[in-house]
C-alpha positions as semicolon CSV with decimal commas, in nm:
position;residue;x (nm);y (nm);z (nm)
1;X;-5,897;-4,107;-12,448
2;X;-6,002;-3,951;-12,140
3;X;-5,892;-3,582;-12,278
4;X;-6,099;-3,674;-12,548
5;X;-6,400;-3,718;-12,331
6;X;-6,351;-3,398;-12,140
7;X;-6,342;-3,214;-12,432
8;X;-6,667;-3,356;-12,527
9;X;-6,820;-3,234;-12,185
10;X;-6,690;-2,914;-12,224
11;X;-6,836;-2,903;-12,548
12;X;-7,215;-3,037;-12,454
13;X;-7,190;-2,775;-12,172
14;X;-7,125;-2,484;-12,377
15;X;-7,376;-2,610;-12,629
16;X;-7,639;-2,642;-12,373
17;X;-7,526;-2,266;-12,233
18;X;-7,591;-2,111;-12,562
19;X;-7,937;-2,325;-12,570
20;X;-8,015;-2,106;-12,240
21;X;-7,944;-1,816;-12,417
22;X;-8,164;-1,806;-12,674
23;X;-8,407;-1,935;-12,516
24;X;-8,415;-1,610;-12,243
25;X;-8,301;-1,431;-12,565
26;X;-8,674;-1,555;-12,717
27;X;-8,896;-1,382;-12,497
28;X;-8,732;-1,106;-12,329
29;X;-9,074;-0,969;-12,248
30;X;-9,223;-1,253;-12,119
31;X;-8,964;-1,495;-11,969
32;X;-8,987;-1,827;-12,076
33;X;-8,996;-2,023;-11,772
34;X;-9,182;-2,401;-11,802
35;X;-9,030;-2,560;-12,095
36;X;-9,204;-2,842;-12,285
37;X;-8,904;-3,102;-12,435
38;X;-9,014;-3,332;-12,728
39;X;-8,958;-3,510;-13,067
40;X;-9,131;-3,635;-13,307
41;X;-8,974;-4,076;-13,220
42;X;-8,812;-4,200;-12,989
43;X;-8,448;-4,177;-12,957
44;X;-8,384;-3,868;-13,037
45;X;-8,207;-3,784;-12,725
46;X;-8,481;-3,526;-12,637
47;X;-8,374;-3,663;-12,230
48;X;-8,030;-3,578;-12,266
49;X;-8,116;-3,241;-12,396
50;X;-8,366;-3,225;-12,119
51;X;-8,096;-3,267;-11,823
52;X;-7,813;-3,066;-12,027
53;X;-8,053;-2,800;-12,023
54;X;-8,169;-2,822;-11,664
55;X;-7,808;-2,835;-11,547
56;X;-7,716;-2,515;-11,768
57;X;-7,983;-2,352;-11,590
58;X;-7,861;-2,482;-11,227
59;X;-7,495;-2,410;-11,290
60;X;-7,633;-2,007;-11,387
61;X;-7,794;-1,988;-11,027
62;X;-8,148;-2,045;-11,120
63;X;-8,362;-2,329;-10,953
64;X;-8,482;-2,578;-11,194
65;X;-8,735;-2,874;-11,151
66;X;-8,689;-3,136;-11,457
67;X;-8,973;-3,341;-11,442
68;X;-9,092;-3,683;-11,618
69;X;-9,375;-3,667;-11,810
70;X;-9,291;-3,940;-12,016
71;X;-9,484;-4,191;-11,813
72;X;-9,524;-4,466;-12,075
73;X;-9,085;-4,475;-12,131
74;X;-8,986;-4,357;-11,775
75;X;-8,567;-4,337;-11,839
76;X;-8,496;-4,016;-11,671
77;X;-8,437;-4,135;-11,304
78;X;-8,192;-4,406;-11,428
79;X;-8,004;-4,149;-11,624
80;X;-7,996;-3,909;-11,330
81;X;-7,908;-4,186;-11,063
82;X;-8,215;-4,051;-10,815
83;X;-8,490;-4,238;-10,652
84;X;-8,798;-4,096;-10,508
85;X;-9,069;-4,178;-10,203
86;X;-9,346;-4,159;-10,532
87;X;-9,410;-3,961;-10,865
88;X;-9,648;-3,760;-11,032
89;X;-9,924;-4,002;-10,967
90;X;-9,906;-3,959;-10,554
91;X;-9,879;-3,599;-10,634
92;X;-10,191;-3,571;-10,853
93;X;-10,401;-3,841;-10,635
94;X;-10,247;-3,654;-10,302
95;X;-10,114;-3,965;-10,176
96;X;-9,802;-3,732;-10,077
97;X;-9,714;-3,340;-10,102
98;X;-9,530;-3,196;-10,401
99;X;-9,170;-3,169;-10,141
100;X;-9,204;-3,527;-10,061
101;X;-9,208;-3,615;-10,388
102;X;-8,936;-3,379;-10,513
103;X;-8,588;-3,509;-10,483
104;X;-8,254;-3,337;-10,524
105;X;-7,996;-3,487;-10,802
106;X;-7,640;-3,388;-10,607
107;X;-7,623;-3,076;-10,838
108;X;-7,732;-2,726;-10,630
109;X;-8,079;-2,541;-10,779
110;X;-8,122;-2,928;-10,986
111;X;-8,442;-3,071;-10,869
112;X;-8,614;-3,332;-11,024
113;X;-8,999;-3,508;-10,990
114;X;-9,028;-3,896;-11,123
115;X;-9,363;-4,061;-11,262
116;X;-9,429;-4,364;-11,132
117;X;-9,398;-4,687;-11,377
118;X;-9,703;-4,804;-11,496
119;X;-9,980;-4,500;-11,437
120;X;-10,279;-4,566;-11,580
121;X;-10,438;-4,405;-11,855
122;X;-10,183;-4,116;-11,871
123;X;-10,349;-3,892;-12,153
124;X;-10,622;-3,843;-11,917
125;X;-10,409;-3,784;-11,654
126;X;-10,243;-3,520;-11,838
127;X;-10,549;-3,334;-11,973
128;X;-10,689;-3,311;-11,635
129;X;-10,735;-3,028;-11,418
130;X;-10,509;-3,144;-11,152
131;X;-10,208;-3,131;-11,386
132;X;-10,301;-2,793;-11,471
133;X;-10,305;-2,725;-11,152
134;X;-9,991;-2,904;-11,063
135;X;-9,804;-2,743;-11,381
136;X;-9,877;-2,389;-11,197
137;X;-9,772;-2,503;-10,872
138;X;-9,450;-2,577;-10,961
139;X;-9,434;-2,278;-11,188
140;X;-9,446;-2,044;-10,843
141;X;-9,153;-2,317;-10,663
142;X;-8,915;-2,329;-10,923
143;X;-8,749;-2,033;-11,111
144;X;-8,765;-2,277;-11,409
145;X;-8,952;-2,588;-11,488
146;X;-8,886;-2,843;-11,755
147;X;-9,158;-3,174;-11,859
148;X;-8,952;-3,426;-12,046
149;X;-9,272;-3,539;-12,250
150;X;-9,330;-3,795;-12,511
151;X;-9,273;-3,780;-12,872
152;X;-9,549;-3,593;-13,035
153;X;-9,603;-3,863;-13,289
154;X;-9,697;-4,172;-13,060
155;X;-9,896;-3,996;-12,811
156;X;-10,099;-3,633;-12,801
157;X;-9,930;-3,603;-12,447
158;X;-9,678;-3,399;-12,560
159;X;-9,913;-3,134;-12,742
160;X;-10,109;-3,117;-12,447
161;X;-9,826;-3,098;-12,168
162;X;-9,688;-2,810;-12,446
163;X;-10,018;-2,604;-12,380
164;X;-9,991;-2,574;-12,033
165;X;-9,605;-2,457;-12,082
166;X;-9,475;-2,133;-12,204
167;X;-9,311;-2,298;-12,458
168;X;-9,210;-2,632;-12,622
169;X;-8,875;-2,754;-12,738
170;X;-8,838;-2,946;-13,042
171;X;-8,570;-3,216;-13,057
172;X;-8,460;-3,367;-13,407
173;X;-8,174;-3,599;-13,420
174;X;-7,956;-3,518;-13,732
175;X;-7,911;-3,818;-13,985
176;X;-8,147;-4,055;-13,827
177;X;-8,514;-3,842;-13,794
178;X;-8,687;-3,838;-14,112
179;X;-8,801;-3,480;-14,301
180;X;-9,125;-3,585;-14,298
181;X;-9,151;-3,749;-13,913
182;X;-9,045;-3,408;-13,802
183;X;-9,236;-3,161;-14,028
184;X;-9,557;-3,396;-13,915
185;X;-9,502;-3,387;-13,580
186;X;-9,417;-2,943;-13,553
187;X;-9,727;-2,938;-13,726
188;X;-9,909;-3,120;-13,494
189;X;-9,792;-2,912;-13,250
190;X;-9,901;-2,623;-13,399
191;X;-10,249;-2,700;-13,420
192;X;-10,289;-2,583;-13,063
193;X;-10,268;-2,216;-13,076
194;X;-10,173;-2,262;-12,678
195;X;-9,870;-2,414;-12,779
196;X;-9,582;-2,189;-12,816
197;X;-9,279;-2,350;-13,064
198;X;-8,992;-2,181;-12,890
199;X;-8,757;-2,355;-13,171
200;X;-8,576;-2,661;-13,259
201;X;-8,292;-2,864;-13,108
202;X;-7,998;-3,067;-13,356
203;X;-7,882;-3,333;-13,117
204;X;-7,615;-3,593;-13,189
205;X;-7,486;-3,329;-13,463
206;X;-7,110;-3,368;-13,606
207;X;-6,938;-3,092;-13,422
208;X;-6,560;-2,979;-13,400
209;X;-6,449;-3,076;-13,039
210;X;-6,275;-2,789;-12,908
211;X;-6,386;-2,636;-12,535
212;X;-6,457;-2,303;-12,624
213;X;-6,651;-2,426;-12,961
214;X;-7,019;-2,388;-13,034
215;X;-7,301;-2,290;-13,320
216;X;-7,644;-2,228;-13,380
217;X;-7,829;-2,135;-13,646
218;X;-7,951;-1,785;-13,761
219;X;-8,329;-1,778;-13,895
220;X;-8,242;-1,789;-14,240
221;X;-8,098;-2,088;-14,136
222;X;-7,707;-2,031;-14,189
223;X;-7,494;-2,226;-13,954
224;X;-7,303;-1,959;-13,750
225;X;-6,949;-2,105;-13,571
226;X;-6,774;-1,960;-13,278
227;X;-6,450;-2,076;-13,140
228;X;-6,114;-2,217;-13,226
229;X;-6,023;-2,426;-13,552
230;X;-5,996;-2,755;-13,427
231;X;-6,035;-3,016;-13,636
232;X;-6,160;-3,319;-13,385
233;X;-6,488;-3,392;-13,483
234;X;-6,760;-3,580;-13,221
235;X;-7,139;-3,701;-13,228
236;X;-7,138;-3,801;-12,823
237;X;-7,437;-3,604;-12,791
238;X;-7,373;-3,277;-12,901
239;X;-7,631;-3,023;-12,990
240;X;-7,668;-2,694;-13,166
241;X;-8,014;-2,485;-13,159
242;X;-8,201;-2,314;-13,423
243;X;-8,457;-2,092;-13,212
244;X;-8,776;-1,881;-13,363
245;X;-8,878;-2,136;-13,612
């Protein structure tokens, strides 16, 4: 049992690696460096691919910031075990500095801002020019920067966290997110032309466990595999990419 659960580690790891990837592989011009993370309903897992990401980027030597923009479904600090002195509230109404509100997770380069429960009216909050502000300020601190934001069909937050980004990652979560759900909410999305759709994320896809397995799709969308023949198969949160949709 526990081998088992290594191997799915190893496996989330690697697929979150090959996530980085493409993602620098995207815009080798102009580095993608703030990443917007959303879905189109809850429970996607669009979190989990939030941290895997930001400790893919850590474990490479870069400096990441994961912050919660979710401020409505706050889950992020719970998941990462980390408390803070205040959020992105203090921040924004300079209650405290940006460092004292910045905490480290026990990973090196993994840093991570929280958003206080209950904020009031957060769309305005988030459409402000503070944020803005805020959103470039810890552009020039962090190497990268990732908002954990709200499913783009509850709330606009999403769309307008995506705009101040250099690009937006879309979760779907394979055999439970509707065709429709998704294809409304990428639109929506795309009706800013600020907002840059860097590509799509499978999460909680069926997977053969093996450590040194992987796959992602091409962008006529063929799944491509990599890796040994095992013939485990897994859904603890595994997730392929399909970038440049």
């Amino acid at each position: 049992m526990a081998k088992a659960k290594n191997t799915d580690k190893l496996v989330v790891q690697n697929a979150a690696k090959t996530l980085l990837a493409n993602i620098r592989f995207a815009s080798v011009d102009d580095p993608i460096r703030t990443i917007t993370v959303t879905s189109s309903i809850p429970n996607e897992g669009k979190s989990t691919v939030s941290i895997n990401l930001a400790q893919a980027i850590a474990t490479s030597g870069k400096s990441v910031l994961l912050v919660e923009a979710d401020m409505r479904r706050r889950s992020l600090a719970d998941m990462l075990g980390v408390r803070s002195r205040g959020g992105l509230y203090a921040v924004l109404s300079e209650q405290i500095s940006i460092d004292q509100a910045i905490v480290e997770t026990g990973q090196k380069n993994f840093y991570f801002l929280d958003a206080e429960p209950h904020i009031p009216n957060p769309a305005d909050i988030i459409v402000s020019h503070r944020f803005a502000k805020l959103v470039k300020a810890l552009s020039a601190k962090f190497q990268y920067v990732i908002f954990d934001a709200p499913p783009v069909g509850t709330f606009i937050d999403a769309a307008e966290i995506a705009s101040l980004t250099d690009g937006a990652l879309f979760v779907v979560r394979e055999d439970f997110t509707k065709r429709e759900e998704a294809l409304n909410a990428i639109g929506q999305l795309k009706k800013s032309e600020k907002v840059k759709l860097i590509g799509t994320v499978m999460n909680y896809c069926e997977t053969e466990t093996s450590e040194y397995y992987y796959s992602y799709y091409t962008k006529d969308g063929k799944k491509v595999k990599k890796g040994s023949d095992d013939q485990g198969t897994s859904k603890k949160g595994i997730f392929t990419n399909r970038a440049n949709v």
